[in-house]
N, C-alpha and C positions, 0 to 999 in steps of 0.2 A: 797934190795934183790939182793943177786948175782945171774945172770943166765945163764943156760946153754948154750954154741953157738951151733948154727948148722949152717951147707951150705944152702946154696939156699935162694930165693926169700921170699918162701911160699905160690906159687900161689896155689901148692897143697892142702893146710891145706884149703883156702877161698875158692877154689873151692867143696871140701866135703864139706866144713860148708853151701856155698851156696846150693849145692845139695838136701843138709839132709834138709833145712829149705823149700825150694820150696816144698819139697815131702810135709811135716807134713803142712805148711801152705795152699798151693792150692789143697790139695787131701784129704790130711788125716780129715782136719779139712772142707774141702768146697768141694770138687767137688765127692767126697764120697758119702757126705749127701743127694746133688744133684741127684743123680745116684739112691740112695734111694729111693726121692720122686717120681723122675719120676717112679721109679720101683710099687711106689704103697706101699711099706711098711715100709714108715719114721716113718709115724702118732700113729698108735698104738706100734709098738714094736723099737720107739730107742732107747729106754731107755737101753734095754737088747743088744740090739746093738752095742751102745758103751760105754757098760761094762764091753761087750764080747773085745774091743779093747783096755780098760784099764786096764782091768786082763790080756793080752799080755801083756801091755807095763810094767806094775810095776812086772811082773813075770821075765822078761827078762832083767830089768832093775839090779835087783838084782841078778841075775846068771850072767851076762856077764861077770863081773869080777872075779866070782869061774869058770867058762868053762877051762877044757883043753881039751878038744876036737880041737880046734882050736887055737892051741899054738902062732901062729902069729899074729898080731894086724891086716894085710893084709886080711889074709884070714878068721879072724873074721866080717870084714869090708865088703869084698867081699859077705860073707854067710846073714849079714845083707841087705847088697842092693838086692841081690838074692832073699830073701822074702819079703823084701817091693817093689821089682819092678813086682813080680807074683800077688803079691795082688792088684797090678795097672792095670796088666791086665785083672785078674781073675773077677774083679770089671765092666766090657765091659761086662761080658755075664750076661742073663737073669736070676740074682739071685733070687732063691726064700729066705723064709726066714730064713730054717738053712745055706744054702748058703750064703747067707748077716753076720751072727754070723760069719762062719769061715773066712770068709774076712775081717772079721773086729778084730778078733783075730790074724789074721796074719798080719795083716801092725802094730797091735801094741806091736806084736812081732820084729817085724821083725826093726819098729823104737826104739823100746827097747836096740836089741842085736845094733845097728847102732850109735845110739846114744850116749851110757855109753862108747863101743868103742873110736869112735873116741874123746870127748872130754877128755879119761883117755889117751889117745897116740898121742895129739893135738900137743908135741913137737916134734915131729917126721914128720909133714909133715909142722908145719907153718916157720921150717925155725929160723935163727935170725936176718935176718932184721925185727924190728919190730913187733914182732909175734903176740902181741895185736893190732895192724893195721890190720893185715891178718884176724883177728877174725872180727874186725869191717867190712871189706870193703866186708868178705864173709854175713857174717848178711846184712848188710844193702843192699844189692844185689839182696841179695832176696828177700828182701821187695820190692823191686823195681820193681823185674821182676814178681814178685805176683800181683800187681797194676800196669799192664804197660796195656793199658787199652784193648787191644786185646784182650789180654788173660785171664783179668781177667771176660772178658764179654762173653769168648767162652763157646761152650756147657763142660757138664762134660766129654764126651768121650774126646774132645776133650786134656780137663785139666789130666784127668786120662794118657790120653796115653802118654803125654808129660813129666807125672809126672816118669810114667817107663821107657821111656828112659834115661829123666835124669840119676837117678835108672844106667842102662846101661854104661852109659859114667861114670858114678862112676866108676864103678867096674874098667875100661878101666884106669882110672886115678889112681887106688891102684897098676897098674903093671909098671907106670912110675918108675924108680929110687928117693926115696925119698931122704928127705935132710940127710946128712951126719952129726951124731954126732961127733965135733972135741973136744970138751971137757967133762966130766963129772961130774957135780957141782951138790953134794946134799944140800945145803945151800938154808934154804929156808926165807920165810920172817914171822918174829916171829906172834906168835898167839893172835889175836886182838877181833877176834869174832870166838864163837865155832859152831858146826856142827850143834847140837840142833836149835841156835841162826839164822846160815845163816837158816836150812830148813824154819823156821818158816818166817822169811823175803821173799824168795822167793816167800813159797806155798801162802803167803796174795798176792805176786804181779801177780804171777799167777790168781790166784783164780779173780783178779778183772780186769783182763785182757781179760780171757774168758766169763765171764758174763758180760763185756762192748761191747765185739766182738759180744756175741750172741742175745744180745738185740737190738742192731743197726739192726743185718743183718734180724730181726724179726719184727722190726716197722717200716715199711713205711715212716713214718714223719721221723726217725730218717735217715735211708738210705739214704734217698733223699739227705741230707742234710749234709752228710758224706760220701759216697760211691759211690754215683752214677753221673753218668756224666764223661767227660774225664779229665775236669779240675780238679774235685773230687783227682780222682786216681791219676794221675800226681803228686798232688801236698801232698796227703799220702804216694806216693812211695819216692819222692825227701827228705819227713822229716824222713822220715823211715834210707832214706840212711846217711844225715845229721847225724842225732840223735846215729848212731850207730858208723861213723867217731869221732863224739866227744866221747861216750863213751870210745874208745878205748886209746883216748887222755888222758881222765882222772884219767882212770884206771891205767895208767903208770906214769901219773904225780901228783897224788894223790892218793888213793887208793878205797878198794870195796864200805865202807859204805857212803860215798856223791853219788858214782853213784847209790845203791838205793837208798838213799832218794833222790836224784832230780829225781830219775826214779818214785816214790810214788807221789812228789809232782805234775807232771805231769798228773800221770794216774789216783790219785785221783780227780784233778781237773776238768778231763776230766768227769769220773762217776757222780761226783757232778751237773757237766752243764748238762749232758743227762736228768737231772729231769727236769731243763725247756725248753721246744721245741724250744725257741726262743735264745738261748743260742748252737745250735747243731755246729753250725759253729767252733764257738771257741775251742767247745769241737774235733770237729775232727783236730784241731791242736796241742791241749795236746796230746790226743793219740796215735798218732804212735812216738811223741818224748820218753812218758815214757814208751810204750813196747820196739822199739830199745835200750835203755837204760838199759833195766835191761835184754833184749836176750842177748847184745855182755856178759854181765858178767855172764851169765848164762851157756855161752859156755867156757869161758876161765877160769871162776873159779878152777874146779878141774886142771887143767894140768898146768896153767901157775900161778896159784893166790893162789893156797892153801899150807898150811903148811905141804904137805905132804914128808914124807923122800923116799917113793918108788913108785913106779905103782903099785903094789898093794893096797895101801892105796888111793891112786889116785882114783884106780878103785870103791874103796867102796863110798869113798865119793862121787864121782859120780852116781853111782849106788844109790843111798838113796837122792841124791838132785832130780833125774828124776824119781825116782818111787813114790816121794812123794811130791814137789812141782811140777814136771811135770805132773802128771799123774792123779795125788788123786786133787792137785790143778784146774785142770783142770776143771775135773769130777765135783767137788765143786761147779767152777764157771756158767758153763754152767747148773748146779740143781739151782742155784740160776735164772738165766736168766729165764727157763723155769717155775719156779716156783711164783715169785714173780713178773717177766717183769720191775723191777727196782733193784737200788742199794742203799740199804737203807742207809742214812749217818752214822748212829752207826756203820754199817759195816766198812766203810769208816775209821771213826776216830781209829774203832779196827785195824785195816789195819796199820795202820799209828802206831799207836804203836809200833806194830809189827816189823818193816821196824828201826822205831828210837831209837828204847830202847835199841840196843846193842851197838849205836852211842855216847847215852848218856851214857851206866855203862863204857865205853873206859875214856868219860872226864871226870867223875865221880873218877875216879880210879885212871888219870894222875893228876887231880888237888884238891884231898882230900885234902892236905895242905892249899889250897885255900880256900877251900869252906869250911873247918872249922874254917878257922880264920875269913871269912866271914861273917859264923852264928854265932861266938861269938861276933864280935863288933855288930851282931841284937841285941843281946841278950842283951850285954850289953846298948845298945842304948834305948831299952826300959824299963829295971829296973831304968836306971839312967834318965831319960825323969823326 
């Protein structure tokens, strides 16, 4: 694939990318929740809670790229951190429960318009040295600074507040001079797996990511034994950071479908060991290698990886991979968690499918010559026997 140059570094691109992920990871998905319970009203109504914050986000998900209201990628960017860093703070006062609804429609509005943004105009701030490094080193960042064990142990105000300035120093970071396009290369890299195909890969690695995520942070034995402690964290944040380093390796020096499937084999491995108690260790070191691993490509796909010829096509494809494996996957997985308290293997092997079957109709397609001359010397081998 040829690709476009730009100037600069791209500390810019890794630092929104870390930004966006600290917000969604320590706020959106934990210190939210938190805020909730202590508030009194997790128990009976989260459901409607955060559905009210997944109907933001897949609503938003899919307008940010028709918006002209906000003709600049800048000032879409800016208007995104502006509502998810108000729903950071609005989140500190004493929400009641239509209060908690619009809070929680707004940060997944607000990570919605933020999101689809920046990974549809991701060439624009990572730069060309590297720009899949940039992706990796801002993911894996954040993982880190999500498990750095302070912070991941502080109260929710605490988490919230931090989460909005972030938020803040965003917006600060969209008014630096970004990188300078010196070339304009529509050349993209030919089409291996289709959009159908990726959603459907994703939304299974999603889906068994957040019902891994929710069931840990839900059983005690499993906690214990994954999350909690400083060694715990430490050493989740360092494979987090690891895992998302090599991702971006891979990605450039081979392509999407090996980093999911090692990102599957990973994270199924890890669901599979959470069924027995005695096994939790292991599994908290599958886990954050095959979420790092399929986050970095989750980011970089639309802008730097897809066979897209404009930014607008950028922008849809993006917009339908976050309103549907981000969003809907999500939502899937954590109804699984709260419904079931395990991950059943049929799940698992469906998963898996899912993840390799576009891996297979790719060899399928490159070595039909193959594999027909193959099954006719079967063929023949067994009439002539």
């Amino acid at each position: 694939m040829q690709r476009a140059k730009y100037g600069g570094s791209g500390w810019q691109g890794a630092g929104l990318v870390a930004i966006t992920y600290v917000y969604f990871l320590i706020f959106a998905q934990f210190a939210f929740l938190k805020r909730l319970t202590f508030l009194g009203i997790a128990d009976v109504h989260l459901k409607i809670i955060m559905a009210a914050m997944a109907l933001g986000g897949i609503l938003l998900s899919l307008l940010a790229p028709r918006l002209s209201i906000w003709p600049s990628p800048e000032r879409r960017l800016r208007t995104g951190l502006v509502a998810s860093g108000a729903a950071a703070f609005l989140a500190l006062l004493p929400l009641s429960i239509t209060g908690a609804i619009a809070v929680a429609f707004l940060i997944g509005a607000g990570l919605g318009l933020l999101t689809v943004t920046l990974v549809t105009h991701l060439r624009q701030f990572v730069g060309d040295r590297n720009p899949l490094s940039a992706v990796g080193l801002g993911t894996g960042t954040a993982y880190l600074a999500c498990n750095f064990p302070p912070f991941f142990t502080s109260t929710a105000i605490v988490q919230a507040t931090t989460a909005g300035a972030l938020c803040l120093a965003g917006i600060g970071i969209t008014f630096l001079p970004a990188p300078v396009l010196l070339e304009s290369v529509t050349v993209q890299a030919p089409r291996k797996i289709s959009l159908a195909q990726l959603l459907i890969a994703f939304t299974a690695l999603v889906w068994l990511d957040s019902a891994a995520f929710f069931i840990i942070q839900n059983t005690p034995a499993l906690k214990a034994g994954t999350w909690q402690g400083t060694f715990h964290l430490w050493a989740n944040g360092l494979l987090h950071l690891g895992a998302a380093l090599a991702s971006a390796l891979l990605l450039r020096r081979k392509s999407l479908q090996p980093v999911l499937i090692a990102a599957f084999l990973a994270l199924g491995s890890a669901c599979l060991l959470l069924l027995d108690p005695s096994s939790v260790l292991l599994a908290s070191v599958f886990y954050p290698i095959g979420v790092s691993l399929y986050s970095v490509a989750l980011v970089a796909y639309p802008s730097l990886l897809a066979p897209a010829a404009s930014t607008a096509e950028r922008g849809r494809i993006a917009g339908w991979i976050y309103a549907i494996a981000g969003w809907m996957g999500s939502a899937l997985g954590i109804g699984m968690g709260q419904n079931l308290g395990h991950i059943p293997l049929i799940f698992v092997v469906i998963a898996g499918a899912a993840v390799v079957s576009p891996q297979l109709i790719v060899i399928i397609r490159r070595r039909k010559r193959e594999l027909a001359l193959t099954g006719l010397v079967i063929l023949a081998a067994f009439f002539f026997d």
